[in-house]
Structures are given as C-alpha cells and as structure tokens.
N, C-alpha and C positions, 0 to 999 in steps of 0.2 A: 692924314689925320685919322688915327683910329675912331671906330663906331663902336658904342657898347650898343649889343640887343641882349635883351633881358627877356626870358620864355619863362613862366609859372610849369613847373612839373607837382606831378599828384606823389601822393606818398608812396602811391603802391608801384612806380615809377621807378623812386628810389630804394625801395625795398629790393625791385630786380634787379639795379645797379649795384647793389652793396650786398653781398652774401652775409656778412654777421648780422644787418638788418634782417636781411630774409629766413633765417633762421631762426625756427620757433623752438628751437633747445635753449634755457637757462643759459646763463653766462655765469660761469663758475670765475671767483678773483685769488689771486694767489698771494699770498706774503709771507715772509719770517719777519722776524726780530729774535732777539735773545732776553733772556728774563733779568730781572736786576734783584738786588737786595730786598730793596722797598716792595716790591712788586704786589698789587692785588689783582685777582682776576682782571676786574673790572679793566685796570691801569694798562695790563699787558693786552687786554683784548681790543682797547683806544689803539694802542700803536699798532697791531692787527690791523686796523681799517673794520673792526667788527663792533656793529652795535646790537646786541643784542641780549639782553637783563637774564634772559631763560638762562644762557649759557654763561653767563657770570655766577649766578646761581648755582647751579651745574658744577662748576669749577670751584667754587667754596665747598658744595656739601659732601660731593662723592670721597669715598674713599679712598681710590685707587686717581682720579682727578687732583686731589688736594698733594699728591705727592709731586705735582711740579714746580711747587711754587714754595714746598718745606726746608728745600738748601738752596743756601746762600749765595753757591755757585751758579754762573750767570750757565744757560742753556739755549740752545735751537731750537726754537720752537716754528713750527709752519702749520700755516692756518688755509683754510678753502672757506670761502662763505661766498653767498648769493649776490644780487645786483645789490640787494634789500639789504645787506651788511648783515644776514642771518648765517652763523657759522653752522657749516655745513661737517667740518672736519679739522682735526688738529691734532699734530703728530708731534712729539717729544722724542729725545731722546740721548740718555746721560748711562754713563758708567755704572755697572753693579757695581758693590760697593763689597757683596760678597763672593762674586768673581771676579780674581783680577785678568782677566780678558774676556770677559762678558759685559754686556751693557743690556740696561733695559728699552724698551720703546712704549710708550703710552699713546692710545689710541683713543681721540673722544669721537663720535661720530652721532649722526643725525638720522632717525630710520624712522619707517613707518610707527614705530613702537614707541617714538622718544627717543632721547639722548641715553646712549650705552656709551664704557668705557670697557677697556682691557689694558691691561699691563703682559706685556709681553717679552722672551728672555731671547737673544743673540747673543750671538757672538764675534768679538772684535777681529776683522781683519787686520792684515799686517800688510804694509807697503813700504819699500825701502825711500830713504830720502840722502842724496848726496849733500856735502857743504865743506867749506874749508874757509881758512882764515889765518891771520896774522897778527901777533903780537906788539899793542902801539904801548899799551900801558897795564895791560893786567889779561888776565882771562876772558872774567863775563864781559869786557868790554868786548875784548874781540870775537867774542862768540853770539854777543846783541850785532855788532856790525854786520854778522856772515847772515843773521838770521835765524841761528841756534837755537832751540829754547833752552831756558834756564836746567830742565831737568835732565839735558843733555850735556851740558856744562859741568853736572857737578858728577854724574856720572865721565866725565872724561877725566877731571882731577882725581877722581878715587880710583880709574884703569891703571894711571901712572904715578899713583904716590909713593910707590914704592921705589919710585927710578927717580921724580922729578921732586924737589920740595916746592910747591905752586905760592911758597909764601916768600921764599928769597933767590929761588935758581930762576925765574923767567927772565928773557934777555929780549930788548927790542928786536925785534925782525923774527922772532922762531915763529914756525910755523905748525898748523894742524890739517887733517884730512879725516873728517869722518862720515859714516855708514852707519843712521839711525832707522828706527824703523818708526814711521808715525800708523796709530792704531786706528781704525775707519768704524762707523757705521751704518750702513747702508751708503757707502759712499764717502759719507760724512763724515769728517777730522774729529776724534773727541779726546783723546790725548796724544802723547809719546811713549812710546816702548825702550827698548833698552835699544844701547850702541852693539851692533853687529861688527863694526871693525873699524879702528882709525889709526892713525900714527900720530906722531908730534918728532915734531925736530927743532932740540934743543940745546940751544949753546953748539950748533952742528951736529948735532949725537943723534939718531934717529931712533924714538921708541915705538915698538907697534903690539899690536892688540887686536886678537879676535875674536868672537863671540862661539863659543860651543857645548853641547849637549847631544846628551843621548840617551836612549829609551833605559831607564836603572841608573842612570849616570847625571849628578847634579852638575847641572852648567856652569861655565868659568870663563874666563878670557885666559887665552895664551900668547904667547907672541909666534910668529910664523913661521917659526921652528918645533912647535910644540912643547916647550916649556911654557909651565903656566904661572899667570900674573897672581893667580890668588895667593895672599901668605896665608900662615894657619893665623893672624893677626890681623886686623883692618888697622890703617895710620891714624883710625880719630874714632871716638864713637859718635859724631855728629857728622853730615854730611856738612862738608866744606868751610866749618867755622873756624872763627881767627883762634889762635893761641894766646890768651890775654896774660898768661906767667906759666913760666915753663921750671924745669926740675931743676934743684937746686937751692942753693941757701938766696932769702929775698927776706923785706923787708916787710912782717908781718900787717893788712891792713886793720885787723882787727884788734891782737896784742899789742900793735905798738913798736914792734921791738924786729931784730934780725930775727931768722931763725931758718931751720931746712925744712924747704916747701918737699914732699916727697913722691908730688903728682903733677898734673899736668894742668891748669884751666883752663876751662872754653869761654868762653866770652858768647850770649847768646842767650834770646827773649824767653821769658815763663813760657813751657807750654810745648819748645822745640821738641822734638823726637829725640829718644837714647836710644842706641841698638847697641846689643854685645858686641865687641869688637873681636871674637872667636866660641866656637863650641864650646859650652859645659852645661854646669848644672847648677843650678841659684843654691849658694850657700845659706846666705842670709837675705830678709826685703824685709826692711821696717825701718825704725828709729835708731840711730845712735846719736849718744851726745855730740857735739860739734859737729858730725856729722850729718847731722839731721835725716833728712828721708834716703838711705841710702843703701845698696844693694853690694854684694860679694858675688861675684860668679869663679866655681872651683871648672881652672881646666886641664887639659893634661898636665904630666911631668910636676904634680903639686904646685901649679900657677893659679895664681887669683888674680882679678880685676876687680877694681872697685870706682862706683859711680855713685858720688856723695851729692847732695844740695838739693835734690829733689821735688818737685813739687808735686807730682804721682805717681807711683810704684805703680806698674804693670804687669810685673809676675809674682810669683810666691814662693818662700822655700821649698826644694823639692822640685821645682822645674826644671826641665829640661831644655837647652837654649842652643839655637844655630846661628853660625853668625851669621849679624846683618839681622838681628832678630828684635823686633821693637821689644824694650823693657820701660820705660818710664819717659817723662818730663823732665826739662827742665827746669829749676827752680831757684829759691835763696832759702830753703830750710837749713838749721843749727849755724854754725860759725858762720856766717856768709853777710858781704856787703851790700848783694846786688844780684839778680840772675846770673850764673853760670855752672857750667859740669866742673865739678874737681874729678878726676881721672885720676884711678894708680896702677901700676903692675910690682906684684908681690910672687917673686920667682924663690920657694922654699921658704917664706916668710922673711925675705930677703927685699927691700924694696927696691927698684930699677927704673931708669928712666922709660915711661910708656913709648915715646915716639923713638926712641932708639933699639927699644925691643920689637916693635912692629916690623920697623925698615928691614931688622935682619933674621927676622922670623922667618923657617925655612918656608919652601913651597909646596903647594899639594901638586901631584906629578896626575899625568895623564896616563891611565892603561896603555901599555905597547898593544893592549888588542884593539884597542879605539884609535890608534894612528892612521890608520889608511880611512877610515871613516874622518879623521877631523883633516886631512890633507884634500882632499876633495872640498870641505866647504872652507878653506884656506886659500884654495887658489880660486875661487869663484868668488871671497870676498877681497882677493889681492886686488883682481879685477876691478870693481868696485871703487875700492879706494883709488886706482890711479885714474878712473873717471871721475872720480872728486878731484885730485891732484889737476889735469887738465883743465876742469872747469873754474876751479881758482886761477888760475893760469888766463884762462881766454879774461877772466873778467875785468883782473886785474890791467892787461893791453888796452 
C-alpha cells in the first residue's frame, strides 16, 4: 500500500530547483501572426498576446509604423514583449514595391528614449524549389495538387504556348517537372520568382525550357539545345485567360446580326493587367468610337496591335514599349457587353488572326558567343529537373 509524505519547501528552495525561476533576467515572449484586411493596431497587437495602449498608439501615429497596416496584403509580422504584455519589439517585413527583388523590413522598438522606428531596405534572396505533377483534369488543378503556386502555373503555360495550346491539347496523364525559384527574407518566404527550368510531356512529346541571362543580355527561356522559346509575339496579352470569341465571322452581341469579328476576345474582370504582347512604340492611347479606351502599338515590319475596351490607359503616344510590358486594364468601354480585351494584329494594314500569328512568330536567337556560357547553366539545371523527375516518381510509389 503506497504512503504519501508531504514536506512544505520555501520559495527560495524552488528558485534553486528551477533555473528560469532563479533567473532574475526579464522573460522575453515571442509570437507572429500575419496582418489582415480589417486590421487595427489595436486588433493585430490582441492576437500578438501584447497589451499595451502606448504601442497601439505608436502604431497609429508614426509614419514609417503606419505603413504596415496601409496594404491589404496579409504580412509576417513578429512581436517581443515582456512578462507584463508591454511590446518590447516588432519586425515586419513585405516586398518593395519599387524593387522587384528588394523588400522592405520595419523595425518598431523600445529604448531608453521611447518607442523608435526605421524602415529599412534588403534584398530578396533566391532558393531553388523542385515540384512535378500530373495531368487529371486541367493545369491549375494539377499544379494546386503538386503544391505549385498559382504564379508558377501561369508562368509555365506562357514557357509553352507556343508548343502546347493549354485550352485544347492537354491529355490525361501528361506530365510536368519544374525548377522555381521562391524569394526569402531573412529567411522568410515572401513571394516566387520566376521558373529556372521545366519540361512538360504532352500527348508523349517532350517540351523543355530553361531560364537564361547574362550581364547586356535580356533573359529568356530556351530549350536545351539553345534555341530560344521567346517569339518576337506573346500568345495572349493577358496572363492565362480564356478565349471568349476567337477570329472570324460570329454573331454580333451588340448589332444583333452576323458579321466578321477581326480580333480576338478575352474574357476577364475590370481591372486585369494588359501587357504588349511584342516591342514597339504606342501609336495611339485614347478614345475611339466603338472602341472605346483603346491603344495601337506600331511594331516592326509595319505591324500594329490593338487593345480595345479599356477601363485605364497606362501609356501615352509616343512610348516606347517592350514586351511583356504593362499598358492598361481591363474594361467594357465603347461597343462592349461586359469586361473583356478585344485583341487585333494588323500586318500592313492587313487584318490577321492574333493567336495564329503569335504561334508562328519567328524566335529571338541566342549569341553563338553566349553558348558555352548558357550550356553550363543548362546542364546544372538538366540536373535539377531530373531531381524533380525522381521525386514525383518516389511519391507517386
């Protein structure tokens, strides 16, 4: 039959016993959470575990403070405060917005002097990230299953639009292998960069793609041969949107009547991004009738493009544009039912089908003096890929 004996010990007893009791250093508490829409100081320093009114204050009035809580976009934030829930420290940190591989850090802190802050400038590391995936019923689905993100997805359809059409050639079972790179700060995840290398195998066909550049030299994907995937055209001036009427004679929704459609439409929300879909120079940016808000860009060989319906112009006559180059919104300005881009290409004042003239738009070639520079980072991303390739593989078992 067990005996309980019960002994009274003094404090200072258990203080010896217990090193964080015996310890007359502060006890510093640690936390993150991430900011929301709604968010007031007050709000975000509750889920903190900080109570403290000075530093809610603080974070309303300061200048350089009030900037973590002015976008919408959710952030890291990490807090330090006392036993006494008095924030001692608290670190931010988001994307410059005017570097794109820079990020800022905000520093609030607690000193003998009061609460100081600083805004402070980095810059974005880069870490590679393997993933691969399989074809059940579309792209983004099998690109959310592997764990993709979305800005890797669409970046993978625009490597191969020139090989693959992603709206009617996908086949159950093709597969993919890519080599992204996600951007760090201090450690910390805060976007994705661009695809360094991947393949896709379709319909059995194998297409590949690698990422290169060099110092005077604007970067491009080639395939692993060194022919390069860039045409002097992009297949869309939207990143990955549906084709809602394509070239050809249709049945007008506006007039009422047949008639020949002479461009291309997108289908997609007020507001989307327009990039030129090749170099030139903005002819025209303004108003036309049925047109409404809508832009000319002249580029070589006497080609225009044109990007009608508008809801903001982004450039001006007179500019200068590279592709891939933001120009405008979109919208439902002049003849329009509904948001979307109408799209043309005008070859001598000649009108031509735009997704037919992309696909076979010749290619920008790589310098023969840049080959032995881009075949080194070629076979160190073939590498690469076929440790992506393997690792779908094991998972798949």
């Amino acid at each position: 039959q067990p005996t309980l004996i019960a002994s009274p010990l003094a404090a200072t007893d258990l203080a010896l016993g217990n090193p964080l009791l015996a310890d007359p250093r502060p006890w510093t508490l640690y936390r993150s959470d991430t900011t929301r829409s709604d968010d007031t100081p007050q709000s975000l320093l509750q889920r903190l575990g900080v109570n403290d009114t000075e530093a809610q204050a603080f974070l309303g009035r300061d200048p350089l403070a009030r900037q973590l809580l002015a976008s919408r976009a959710s952030r890291l934030v990490h807090a330090e405060a006392a036993p006494d829930q008095e924030l001692q420290r608290l670190t931010a940190r988001w994307v410059d917005p005017r570097e794109e591989r820079g990020f800022l850090r905000l520093v609030v802190e607690r000193g003998a002097g009061g609460r100081s802050s600083r805004l402070e400038k980095g810059r974005l590391e880069s870490s590679p990230r393997l993933a691969g995936g399989e074809i059940q019923s579309s792209l983004f689905a099998a690109t959310d299953a592997a764990g993709v993100p979305d800005a890797v997805a669409v970046q993978l359809a625009e490597m191969f639009a020139s090989d693959i059409d992603f709206r009617r050639d996908l086949r159950r079972g093709d597969r993919f292998h890519v080599v992204y790179e996600t951007l760090t700060a201090d450690g910390e995840p805060l976007k994705t960069g661009r695809i360094l290398a991947a393949d896709f195998i379709n319909d059995g066909r194998t297409h590949e793609a690698v990422w290169f550049e060099a110092p005077g030299f604007k970067g491009g994907y080639y395939g692993f041969d060194g022919e390069s995937k860039r045409r002097y055209y992009l297949s869309s001036p939207l990143e990955f949107s549906r084709v809602s009427s394509g070239y050809g004679m249709r049945f007008h929704p506006v007039l009422g009547q047949r008639r020949a459609h002479l461009g291309v439409d997108f289908a997609a929300p007020t507001g989307t991004p327009v990039r030129t879909v090749g170099d030139g120079v903005v002819e025209f940016a303004g108003v036309q009738r049925g047109y409404g808000n809508v832009i000319f860009i002249r580029h070589r060989h006497n080609q225009v493009t044109v990007y009608a319906h508008l809801s903001r112009i982004g450039v001006r006559t007179g500019q200068r544009v590279a592709q891939g180059d933001f120009i405008g919104n979109v919208g439902s300005t002049g003849m329009s039912t509904g948001p979307h881009l109408h799209w043309e290409f005008r070859d001598n004042g000649v009108h031509k089908d735009p997704l037919q003239v992309a696909r076979q738009s010749e290619a920008v070639k790589l310098p023969d003096g840049l080959r032995p520079a881009f075949m080194v980072v070629a076979q160190a991303q073939r590498l690469q890929l076929t440790a992506a390739a393997t690792m779908q593989t094991a998972s798949a078992d």
